[in-house]
C-alpha positions in Angstrom: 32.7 62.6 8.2 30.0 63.6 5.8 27.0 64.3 5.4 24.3 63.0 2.7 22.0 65.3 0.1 18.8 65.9 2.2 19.1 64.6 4.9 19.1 66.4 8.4 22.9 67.2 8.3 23.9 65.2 11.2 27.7 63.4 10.9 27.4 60.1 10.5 29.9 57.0 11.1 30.4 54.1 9.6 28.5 52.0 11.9 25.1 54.2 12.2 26.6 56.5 15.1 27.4 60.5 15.3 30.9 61.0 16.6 31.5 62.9 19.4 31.9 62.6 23.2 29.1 60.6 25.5 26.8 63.2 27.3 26.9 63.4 30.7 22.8 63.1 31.1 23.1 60.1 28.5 20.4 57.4 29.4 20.9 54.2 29.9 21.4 53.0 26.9 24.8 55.2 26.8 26.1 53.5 29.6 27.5 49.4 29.7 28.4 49.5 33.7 25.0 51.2 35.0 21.7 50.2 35.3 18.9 51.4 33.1 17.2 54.3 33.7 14.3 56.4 31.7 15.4 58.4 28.9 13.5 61.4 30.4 10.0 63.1 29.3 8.4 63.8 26.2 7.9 67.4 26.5 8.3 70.5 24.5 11.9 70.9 24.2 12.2 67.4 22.3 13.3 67.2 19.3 10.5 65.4 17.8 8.0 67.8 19.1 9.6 70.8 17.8 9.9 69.1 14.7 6.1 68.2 14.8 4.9 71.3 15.7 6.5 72.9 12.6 5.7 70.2 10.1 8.7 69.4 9.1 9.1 67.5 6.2 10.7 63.8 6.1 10.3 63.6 2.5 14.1 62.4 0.7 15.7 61.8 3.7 16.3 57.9 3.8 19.4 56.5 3.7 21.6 56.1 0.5 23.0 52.9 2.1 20.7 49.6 0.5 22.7 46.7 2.5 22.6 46.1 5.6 24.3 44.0 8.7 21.8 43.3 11.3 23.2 42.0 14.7 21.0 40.7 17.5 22.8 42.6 21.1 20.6 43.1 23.6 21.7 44.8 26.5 22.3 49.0 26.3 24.0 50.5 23.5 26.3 54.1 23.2 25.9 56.5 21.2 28.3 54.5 18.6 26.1 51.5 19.1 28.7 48.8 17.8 31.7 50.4 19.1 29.8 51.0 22.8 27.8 48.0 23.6 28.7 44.3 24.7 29.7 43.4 21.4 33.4 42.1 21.8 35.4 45.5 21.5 37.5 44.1 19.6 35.8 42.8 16.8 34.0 46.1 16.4 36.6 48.1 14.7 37.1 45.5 12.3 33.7 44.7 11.4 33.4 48.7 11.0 35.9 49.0 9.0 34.9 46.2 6.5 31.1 47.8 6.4 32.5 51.3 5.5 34.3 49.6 2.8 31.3 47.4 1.4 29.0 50.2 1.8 26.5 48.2 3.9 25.1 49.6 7.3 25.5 48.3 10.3 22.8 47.9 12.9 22.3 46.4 16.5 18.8 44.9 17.0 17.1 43.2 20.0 13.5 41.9 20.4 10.7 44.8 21.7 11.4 44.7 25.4 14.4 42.5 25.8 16.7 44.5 26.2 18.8 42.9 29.2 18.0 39.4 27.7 20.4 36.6 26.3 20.9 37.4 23.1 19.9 34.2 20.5 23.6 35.7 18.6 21.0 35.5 15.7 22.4 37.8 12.6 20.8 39.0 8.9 22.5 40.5 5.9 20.1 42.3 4.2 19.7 43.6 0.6 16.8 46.5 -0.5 18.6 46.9 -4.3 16.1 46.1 -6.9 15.7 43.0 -8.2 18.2 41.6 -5.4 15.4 42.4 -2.0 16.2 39.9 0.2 17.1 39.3 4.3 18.9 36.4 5.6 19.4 35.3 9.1 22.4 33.4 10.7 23.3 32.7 13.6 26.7 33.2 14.9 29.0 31.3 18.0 30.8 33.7 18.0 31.0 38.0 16.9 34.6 37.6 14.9 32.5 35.2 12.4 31.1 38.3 11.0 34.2 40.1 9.8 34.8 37.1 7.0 31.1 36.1 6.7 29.6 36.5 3.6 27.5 39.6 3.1 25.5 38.5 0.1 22.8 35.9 0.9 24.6 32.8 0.1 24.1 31.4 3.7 21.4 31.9 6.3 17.7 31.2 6.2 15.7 33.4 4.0 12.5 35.6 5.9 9.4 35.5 4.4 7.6 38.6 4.3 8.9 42.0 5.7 10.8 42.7 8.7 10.2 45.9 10.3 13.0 47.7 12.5 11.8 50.4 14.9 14.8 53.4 16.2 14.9 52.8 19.9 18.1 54.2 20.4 18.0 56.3 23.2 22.3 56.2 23.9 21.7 58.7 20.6 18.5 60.5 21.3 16.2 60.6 23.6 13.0 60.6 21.5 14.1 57.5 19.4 13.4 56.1 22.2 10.6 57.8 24.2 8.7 57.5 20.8 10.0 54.2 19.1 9.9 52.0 22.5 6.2 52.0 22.4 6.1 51.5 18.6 8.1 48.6 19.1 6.1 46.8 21.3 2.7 47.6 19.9 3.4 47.5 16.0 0.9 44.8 14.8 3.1 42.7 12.4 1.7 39.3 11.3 4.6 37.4 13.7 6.7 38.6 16.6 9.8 37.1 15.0 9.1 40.2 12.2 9.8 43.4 14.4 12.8 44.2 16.4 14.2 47.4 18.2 17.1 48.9 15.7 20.1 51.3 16.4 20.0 55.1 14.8 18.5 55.1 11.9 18.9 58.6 11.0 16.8 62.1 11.3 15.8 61.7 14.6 13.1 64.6 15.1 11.2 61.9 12.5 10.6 59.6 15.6 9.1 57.4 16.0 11.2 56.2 12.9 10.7 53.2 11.2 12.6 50.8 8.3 10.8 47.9 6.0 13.1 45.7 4.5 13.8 44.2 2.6 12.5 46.8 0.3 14.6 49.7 2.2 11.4 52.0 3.0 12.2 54.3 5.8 8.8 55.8 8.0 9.1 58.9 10.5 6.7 60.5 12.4 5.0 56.8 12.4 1.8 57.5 14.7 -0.1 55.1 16.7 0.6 51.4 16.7 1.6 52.0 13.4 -1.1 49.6 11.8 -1.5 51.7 8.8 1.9 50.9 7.8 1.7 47.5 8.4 -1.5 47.3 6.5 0.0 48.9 3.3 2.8 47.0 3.4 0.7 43.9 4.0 -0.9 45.3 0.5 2.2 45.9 -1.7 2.0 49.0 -0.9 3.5 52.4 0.5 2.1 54.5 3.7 2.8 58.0 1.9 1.8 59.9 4.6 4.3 58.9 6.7 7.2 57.7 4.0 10.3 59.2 4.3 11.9 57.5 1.0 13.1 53.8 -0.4 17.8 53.3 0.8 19.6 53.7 -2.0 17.5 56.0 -4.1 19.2 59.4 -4.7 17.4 62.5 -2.5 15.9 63.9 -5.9 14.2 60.6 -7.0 13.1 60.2 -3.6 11.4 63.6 -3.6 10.3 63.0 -7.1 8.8 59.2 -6.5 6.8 60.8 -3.4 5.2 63.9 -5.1 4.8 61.4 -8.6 3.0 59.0 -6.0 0.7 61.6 -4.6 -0.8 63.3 -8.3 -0.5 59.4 -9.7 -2.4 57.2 -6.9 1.0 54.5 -7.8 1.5 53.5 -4.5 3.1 50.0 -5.2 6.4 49.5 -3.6 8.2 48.7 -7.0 6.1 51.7 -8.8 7.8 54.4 -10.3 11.5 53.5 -10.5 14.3 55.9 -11.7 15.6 56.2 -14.8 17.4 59.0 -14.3 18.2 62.5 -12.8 19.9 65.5 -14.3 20.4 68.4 -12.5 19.1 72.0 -13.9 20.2 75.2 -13.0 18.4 77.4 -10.5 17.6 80.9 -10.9 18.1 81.3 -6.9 20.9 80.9 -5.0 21.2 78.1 -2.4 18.6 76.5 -4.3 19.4 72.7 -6.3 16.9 72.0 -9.1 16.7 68.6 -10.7 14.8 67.0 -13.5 13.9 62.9 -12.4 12.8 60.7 -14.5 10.4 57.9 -13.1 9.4 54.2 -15.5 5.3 55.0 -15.5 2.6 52.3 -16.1 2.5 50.6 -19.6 5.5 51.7 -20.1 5.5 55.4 -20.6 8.1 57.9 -18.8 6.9 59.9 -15.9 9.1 63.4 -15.7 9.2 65.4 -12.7 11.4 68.7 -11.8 11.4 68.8 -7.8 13.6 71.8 -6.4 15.7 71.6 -2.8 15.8 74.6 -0.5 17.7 75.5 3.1 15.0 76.5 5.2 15.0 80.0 6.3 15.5 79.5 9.7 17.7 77.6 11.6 16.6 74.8 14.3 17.7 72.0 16.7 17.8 69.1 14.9 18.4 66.3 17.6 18.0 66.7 20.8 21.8 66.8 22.0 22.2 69.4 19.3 24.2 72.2 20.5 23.9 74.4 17.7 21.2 75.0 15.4 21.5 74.1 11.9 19.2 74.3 8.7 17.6 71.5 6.8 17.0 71.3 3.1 13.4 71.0 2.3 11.9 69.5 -1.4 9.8 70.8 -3.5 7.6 69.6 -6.3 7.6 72.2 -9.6 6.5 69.5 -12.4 5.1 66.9 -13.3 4.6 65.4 -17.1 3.8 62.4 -18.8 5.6 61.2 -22.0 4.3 58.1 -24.0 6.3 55.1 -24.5 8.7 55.2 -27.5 7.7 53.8 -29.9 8.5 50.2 -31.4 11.2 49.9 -33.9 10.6 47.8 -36.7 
């Protein structure tokens, strides 16, 4: 197991999950032979409260995974969503395995509130790389189709417009789903067929977390009915305030894309692009200093340096955690402009 540049430090597995063994006070969500039960309160010892009251920074902490495997499964999921729901056990390794090794993610979704319904067996590969945004939806007889189904858009009926997938999983933490639940049911998308509950999406003192695909933008700490992200969105645009960062882009662009957003006013969801990022040295230790540079309007070359830091104190990063750990935090030290080159000949 590993963990990724920026992010929270939690262990992830192939299929979305942490490893480890099922709490015993696990909600129901945890469990496939009990019936549901609540998740518990929202209270101070949360994760996402903590997390609020300190201001913790989500900035650079989306996924570096840009493809994903969605698969309708109502019904309560483990920890290991895939591995411990009603998905035929079987399958589930396989189809594991084969994501790992095609770096896409896989996710479980259901519709806001249906979580002990049939399931329609519907199914999506989706794709947030640029120039390639695109989600697809299938639908399957039965779950051993997807370990030889084609992950790349060739089959399945294109959406139209963005889809947004709210963390509701509560079999991995509690807040995702104190604070994503309502999310879910009250995010005003233009269609119901465009927002479904999702599996762990990572960083969950960010709940109520949020993904827009096909574009790959991850939200946290989304507040409301989270209107103001649908709006942007609706707009071509980003919600800074609550961004987290775009899957697939490197933790330093991510952190250098936000802060280049904020001084700039680019808020487009294709502005400001890598071109590239070098890595500088620090004069402190534990620090990581890297030089990004962005594509600017009209051409010219946006540079930024943005510095990572361990915080100084230690915290509990989920709510399971049983030992506190540090987090890395970003910081912006740059920013410059350089003009386009120019023309030869």
């Amino acid at each position: 197991m590993a963990t990724r540049p920026g992010n929270t430090g939690e262990p992830t597995d192939p299929v979305g999950g942490v490893t480890g063994p099922l709490p015993p006070e696990a909600d129901d969500f945890c469990r496939t032979d009990l019936p549901a039960r609540p998740p518990g309160r929202l209270d101070g010892t949360r994760c996402s409260v903590q997390a609020l009251a300190r201001a913790d920074s989500g900035i650079a902490t989306a996924s570096p995974v840009s493809r994903w495997l969605l698969i309708e499964q109502p019904g309560p999921w483990g920890r290991q969503a895939l591995l411990q729901s009603r998905f035929d056990a079987a399958v589930a390794p396989l189809l594991a395995e084969r994501a790992d090794r095609e770096g896409v993610r896989v996710l479980l979704v259901r519709r806001p509130g249906d979580r002990l319904a049939d399931s329609g067996r519907r199914w999506a590969y989706a794709d947030s790389r640029p120039g390639r945004e695109g989600l697809w939806w299938s639908v399957r007889s039965a779950d051993d189709e997807l370990v030889t189904a084609p992950w790349d858009g060739s089959v399945g009926e294109r959406a139209h417009g963005d889809t947004y997938l709210v963390c509701t999983h509560g079999g991995h933490d509690a807040c995702c789903a104190l604070r994503g639940r309502p999310l879910a049911r009250a995010l005003p998308t233009p269609g119901p067929a465009d927002v479904w509950e999702c599996s762990h999406l990572g960083g969950d003192r960010f709940a109520a977390n949020l993904l827009v695909l096909p574009h790959g933008f991850y939200y946290g700490q989304v507040p409301g009915d989270g209107g103001l992200v649908v709006s942007a969105h609706a707009r071509g645009q980003v919600a800074l305030p609550w961004l987290r960062g775009r899957a697939g882009v490197a933790a330093p662009a991510q952190a250098a894309q936000h802060h280049a957003r904020e001084e700039l006013g680019l808020l487009g969801v294709d502005d400001l692009p890598p071109l590239g990022v070098t890595r500088l040295d620090s004069p402190d230790v534990g620090a990581e200093r890297w030089e990004v540079t962005l594509a600017g309007p009209a051409g010219a070359a946006v540079v930024v340096v943005v510095e990572s830091r361990p915080s100084p104190e230690t915290v509990h990063l989920t709510c399971q955690a049983t030992r506190p750990g540090r987090v890395r935090t970003w910081h912006h030290l740059s920013l410059s402009t350089r003009p386009p080159a120019p023309a030869v000949g």
